[in-house]
C-alpha positions, 0 to 999 in steps of 0.5 A: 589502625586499630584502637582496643578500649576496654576498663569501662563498668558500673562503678558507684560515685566517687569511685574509680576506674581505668580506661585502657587504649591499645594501638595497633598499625600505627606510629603510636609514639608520634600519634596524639592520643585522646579520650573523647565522651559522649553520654546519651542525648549528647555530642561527643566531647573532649575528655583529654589529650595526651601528644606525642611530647607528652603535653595533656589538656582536659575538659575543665569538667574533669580537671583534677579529677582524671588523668592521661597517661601513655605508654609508647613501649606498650602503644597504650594511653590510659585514663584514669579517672578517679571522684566519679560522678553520675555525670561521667556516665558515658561511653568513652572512645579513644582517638588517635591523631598523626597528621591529617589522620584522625582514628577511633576505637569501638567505645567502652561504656561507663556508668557512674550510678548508686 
């Protein structure tokens, strides 16, 4: 299984970004899709999950403010992330859930910061 996140940067507050996750060698459209965070000094946290029937869940902290989404036709789920704040600042992973199964991407760094 491969998962390829890219779309990460420096971005000023308030700005915006979008992540990008593409799966490869695997069933991605019956694969629960997450974004999970971890900013230095910090344990990795769940950002949001999207499932295979398109249900989606969110940290509170990012609740209005982010949005998942997923493309089964171009095995893609997405993040987009919008009213950035400098505590947004960290490297994102992406994960992939089917069954007991638990995969993760390389991260993509973001940095919220004036």
């Amino acid at each position: 299984v491969q998962l390829q996140a890219s779309g990460g940067g420096l971005v000023q507050p308030g700005g915006s970004l979008r992540l990008s996750c593409a799966a490869s060698r695997i069933v991605f459209s019956i694969s629960d899709m997450a974004w999970y965070r971890q900013a230095p000094g910090a344990q990795r946290e769940l950002v949001a999950r999207i499932t295979s029937g398109f249900s989606t869940n969110y940290a509170d902290s990012v609740k209005g403010r982010f949005t998942i989404s997923r493309d089964n036709d171009k095995n893609t789920v997405y993040l987009q992330m919008s009213s950035l704040k400098p505590e947004d600042t960290a490297v994102y992973y992406c994960n992939a859930g089917l069954r007991d199964m638990s995969f993760w991407g390389q991260g993509t760094q973001v940095t919220v910061s004036s």
